[in-house]
N, C-alpha and C positions, 0 to 999 in steps of 0.2 A: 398263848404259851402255856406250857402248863402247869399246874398249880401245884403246892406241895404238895399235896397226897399224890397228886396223877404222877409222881416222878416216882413212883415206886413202880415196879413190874412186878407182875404174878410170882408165888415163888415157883421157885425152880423146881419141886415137887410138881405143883399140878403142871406146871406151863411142859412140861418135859414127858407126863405123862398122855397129855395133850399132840404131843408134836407124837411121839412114839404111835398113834393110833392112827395117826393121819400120814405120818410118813413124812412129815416137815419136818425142819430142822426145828433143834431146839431150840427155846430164849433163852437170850443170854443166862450167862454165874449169875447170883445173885446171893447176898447173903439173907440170915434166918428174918429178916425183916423185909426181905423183897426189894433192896435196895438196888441199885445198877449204878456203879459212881464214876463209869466215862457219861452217864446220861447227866448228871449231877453237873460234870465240868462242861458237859455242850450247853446247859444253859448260861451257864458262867459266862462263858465264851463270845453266844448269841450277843446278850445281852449288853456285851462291851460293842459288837460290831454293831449293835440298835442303834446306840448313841453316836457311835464314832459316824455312821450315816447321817444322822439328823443332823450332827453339829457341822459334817464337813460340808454337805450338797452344798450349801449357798456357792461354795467356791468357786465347784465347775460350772454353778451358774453366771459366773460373772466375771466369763470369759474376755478377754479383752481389755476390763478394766483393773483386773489383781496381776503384781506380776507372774510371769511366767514361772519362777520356783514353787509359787504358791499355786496357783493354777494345779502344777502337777502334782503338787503334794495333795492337794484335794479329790484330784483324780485317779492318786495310787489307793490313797485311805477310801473313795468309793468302790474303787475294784477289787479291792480284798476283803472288804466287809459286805460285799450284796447276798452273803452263805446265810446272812442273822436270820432273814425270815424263814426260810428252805429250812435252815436247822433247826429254828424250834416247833415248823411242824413234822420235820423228820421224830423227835424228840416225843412230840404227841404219838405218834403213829408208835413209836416202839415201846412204850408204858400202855397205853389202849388199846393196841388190835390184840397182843397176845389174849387170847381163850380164857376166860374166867368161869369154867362149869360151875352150875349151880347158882349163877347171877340173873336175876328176872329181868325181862327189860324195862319192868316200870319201877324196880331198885335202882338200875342205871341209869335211867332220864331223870327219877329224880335227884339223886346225888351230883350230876352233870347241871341241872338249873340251878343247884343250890349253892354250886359255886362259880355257874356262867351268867346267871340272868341278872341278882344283882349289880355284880360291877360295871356290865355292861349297861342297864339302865342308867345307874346311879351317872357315869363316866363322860355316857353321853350325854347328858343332861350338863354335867358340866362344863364340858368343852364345849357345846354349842352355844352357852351362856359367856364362856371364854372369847370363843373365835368373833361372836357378835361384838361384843365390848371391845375386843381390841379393833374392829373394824369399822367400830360406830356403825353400828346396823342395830333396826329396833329389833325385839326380841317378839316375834309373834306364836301364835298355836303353829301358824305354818314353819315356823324353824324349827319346831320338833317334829312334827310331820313327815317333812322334808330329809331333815337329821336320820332320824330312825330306818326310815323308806329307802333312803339312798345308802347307809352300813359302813358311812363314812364321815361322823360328827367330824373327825381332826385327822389330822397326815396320818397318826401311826394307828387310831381305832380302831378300823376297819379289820383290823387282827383279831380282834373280840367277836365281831361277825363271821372269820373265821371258822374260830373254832367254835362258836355255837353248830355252825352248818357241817363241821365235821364230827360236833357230838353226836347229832342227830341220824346220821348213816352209819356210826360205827358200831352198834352192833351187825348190823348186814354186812359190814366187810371183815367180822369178825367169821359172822359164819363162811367167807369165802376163804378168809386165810387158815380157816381150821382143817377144810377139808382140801385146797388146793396142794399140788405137791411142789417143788420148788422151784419146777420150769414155768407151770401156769402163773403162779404167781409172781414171776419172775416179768413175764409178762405181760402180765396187765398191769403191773407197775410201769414198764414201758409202753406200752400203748398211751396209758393218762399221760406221763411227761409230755409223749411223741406229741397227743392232740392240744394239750394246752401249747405248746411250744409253736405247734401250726397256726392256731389260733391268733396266739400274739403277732406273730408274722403277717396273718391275716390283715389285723387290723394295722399292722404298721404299713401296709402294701397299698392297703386298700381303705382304708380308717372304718369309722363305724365301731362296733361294738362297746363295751363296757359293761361293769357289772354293777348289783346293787344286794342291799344287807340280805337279801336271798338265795344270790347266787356265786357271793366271793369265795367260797370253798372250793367250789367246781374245779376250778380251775389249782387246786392244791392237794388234791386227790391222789396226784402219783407222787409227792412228796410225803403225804403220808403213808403212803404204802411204801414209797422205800427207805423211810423209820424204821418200819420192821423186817425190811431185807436184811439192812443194814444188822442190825442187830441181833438179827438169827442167824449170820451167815458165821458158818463153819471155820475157823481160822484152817487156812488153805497153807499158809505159807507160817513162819516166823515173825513177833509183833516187828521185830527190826526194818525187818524186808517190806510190809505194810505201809510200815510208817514211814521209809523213806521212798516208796513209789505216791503214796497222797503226798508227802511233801514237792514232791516235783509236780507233778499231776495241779498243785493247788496253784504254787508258782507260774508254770507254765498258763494258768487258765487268767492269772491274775495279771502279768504281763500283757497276754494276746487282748484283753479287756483295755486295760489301760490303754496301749499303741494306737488298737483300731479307734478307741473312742476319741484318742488326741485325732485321727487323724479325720473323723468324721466332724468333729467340731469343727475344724479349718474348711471342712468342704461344706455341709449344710447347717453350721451354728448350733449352737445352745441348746435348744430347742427341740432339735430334729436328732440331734449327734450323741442322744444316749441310748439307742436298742440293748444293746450288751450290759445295758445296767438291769436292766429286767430279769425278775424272778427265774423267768423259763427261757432267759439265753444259757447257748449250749456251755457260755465257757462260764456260766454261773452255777450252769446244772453241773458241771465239773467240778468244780471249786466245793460246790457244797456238800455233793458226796467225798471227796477226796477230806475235807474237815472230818467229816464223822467218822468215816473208817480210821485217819487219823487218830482222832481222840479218844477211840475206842483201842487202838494200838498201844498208845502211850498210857492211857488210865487204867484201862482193862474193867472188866465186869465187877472187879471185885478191889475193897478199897485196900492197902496193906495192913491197915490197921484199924480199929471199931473208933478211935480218938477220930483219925482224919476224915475217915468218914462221916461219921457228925459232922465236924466243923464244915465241912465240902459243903454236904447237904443242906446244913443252915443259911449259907450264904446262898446255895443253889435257889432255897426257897422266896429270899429276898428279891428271885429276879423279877417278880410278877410287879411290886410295888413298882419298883424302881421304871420299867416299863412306860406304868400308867402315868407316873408323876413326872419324870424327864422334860417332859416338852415346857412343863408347866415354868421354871425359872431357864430355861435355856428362853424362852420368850420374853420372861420380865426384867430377866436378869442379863442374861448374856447379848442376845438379838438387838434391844433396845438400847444398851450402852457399848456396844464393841468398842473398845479404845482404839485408837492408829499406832502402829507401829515402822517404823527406821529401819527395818528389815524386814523380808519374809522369812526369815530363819526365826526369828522374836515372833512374828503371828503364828509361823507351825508351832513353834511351843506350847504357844495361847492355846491355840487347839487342842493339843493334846491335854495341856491341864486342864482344859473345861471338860472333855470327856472324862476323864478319873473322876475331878470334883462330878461331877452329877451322877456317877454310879456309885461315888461313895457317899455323897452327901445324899443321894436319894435312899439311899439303899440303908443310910441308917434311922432316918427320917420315915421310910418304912418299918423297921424294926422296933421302932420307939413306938409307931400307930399300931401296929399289931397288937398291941398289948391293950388298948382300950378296946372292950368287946364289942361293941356296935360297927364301930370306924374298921376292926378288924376283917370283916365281911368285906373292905371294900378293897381290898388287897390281897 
């Protein structure tokens, strides 16, 4: 996801005189600081659907044995939050592909390792010291090895591999979105979704595949490219009119997710009965543009005021900490002691307060560590 600085976009100066030469649209408003504050609120947003994933999956895992209320309630809160990942690399793609003339590319790789390779060493190192200890497994050279090689130390890291693989190509799809005009690029956004999307089908059909810390991007390519559709594209219509066709658009996607997935649990189980949860299912790939054009409807480019905007932004900035650290007491704390509740109306609650408690309580537990200079680098 991306970091506070990366939440800024080019300003509107160059990015505009940019698109003017090339014949793309332009990047979004942005105020004299290069800020974009519907980008501000999509991490916001992500980052609440991060947790509300981690904390609910067990549920629809454990099919059969929770009841049926709770079942579903696990299963709506899965279907409405599978946008978290898609949107914050939409989010990357709309802050980094815009054109930044007069940027070297060994300016941008280094400022890109300076705030991707730390946390990502640091992180995984911890987590694979994590995930051993709570599984009594001894800890050898080959766990880091293994760890690193495969881009996937813990459930949610493998996003740090990511976006290192997407730092590394974005300047090249800088220079295709500079000089593409808005149908090319229009479609080779579609094309990447199309192939990753065939892919996963692929392997759901036929199994095989998988990826590793090399090539977990690949497959995120058209989500960042259409970060920056999204974000260039021309208001066509009225924000009202926008905002209430993604509203249906997101609805509808989150429904047909839900329905099919109850009804493939009942036909092939737990196990086999979630495709539609996946990144590059269609009614995910729906939901997660219908979000961002959303939130760009409602927020707009620009904040109403230099106050809210701060404040957004600050919080915005909080989302990276919060992220890395989540898993950490949802493990020690929440996983390990789940109390029993008398009703599933009393455990959805649980639920939901554990997701607040850990964006908040992470998130200010990040803002307290930011402030110590060393420990700051790691957030």
């Amino acid at each position: 996801m991306p970091t506070s600085a990366e939440a800024d976009a080019p300003t509107a100066a160059s990015a505009g005189s940019a698109a003017r030469d090339t014949g793309a649209t332009a990047t979004p408003e942005s105020n004299a600081t290069g800020h974009v504050h519907w980008l501000s609120w999509a991490r916001i947003v992500a980052i609440l659907a991060v947790v509300t994933v981690h904390v609910c999956a067990h549920l629809t895992l454990e099919w059969g044995t929770v009841g049926a209320k709770l079942w579903h309630f696990g299963n709506l809160a899965e279907s409405a939050a599978r946008f978290a990942v898609p949107l914050f690399v939409m989010v990357s793609g709309a802050t980094l592909l815009p054109p930044r003339p007069g940027e070297r590319l060994r300016d941008f790789y280094r400022r890109r390792a300076a705030r991707i390779a730390v946390p990502l060493v640091a992180w995984t190192v911890c987590y694979l010291v994590l995930d051993a200890w709570l599984h009594g497994r001894a800890i050898t050279s080959y766990t880091f090895v293994q760890g690193f090689a495969w881009g996937r130390p813990y459930y949610h890291l493998y996003f740090l591999y990511v976006v290192a693989g997407l730092y590394l190509v974005t300047p090249f799809l800088r220079a295709f979105v500079a000089t593409a005009d808005r149908r090319l690029l229009v479609a080779g956004t579609a094309v990447c979704l199309g192939l990753a999307t065939a892919d996963k089908a692929q392997h759901l059909l036929m199994g095989g595949g998988g990826f590793n810390a090399f090539s977990y991007f690949v497959p995120f390519l058209g989500y960042y490219l259409l970060g920056y559709v999204v974000a260039t594209a021309r208001p066509g219509r009225p924000r009202r009119t926008v905002l209430a066709w993604s509203a249906g658009a997101y609805v509808a996607a989150v429904l047909v997710t839900a329905l099919v997935t109850w009804w493939l649990f009942g036909l092939v189980g737990p196990q086999d009965g979630r495709p539609l949860y996946d990144y590059y299912a269609p009614t995910v790939l729906v939901a997660s543009v219908a979000v961002a054009y959303g939130l760009r409807a409602v927020f707009g480019d620009r904040a109403p005021n230099p106050g809210r905007a701060r404040l957004v932004r600050r919080l915005a900035d909080l989302t990276f900490g919060v992220f890395l650290l989540h898993p950490i007491p949802l493990e020690l704390l929440v996983r390990r002691r789940r109390p029993a509740f008398a009703s599933d109306y009393a455990d959805m609650a649980f639920h939901v307060g554990v997701v607040l408690a850990l964006v908040v309580g992470c998130g200010l537990v990040t803002l307290v560590l930011r402030r110590v200079p060393v420990v700051r680098r790691l957030l």
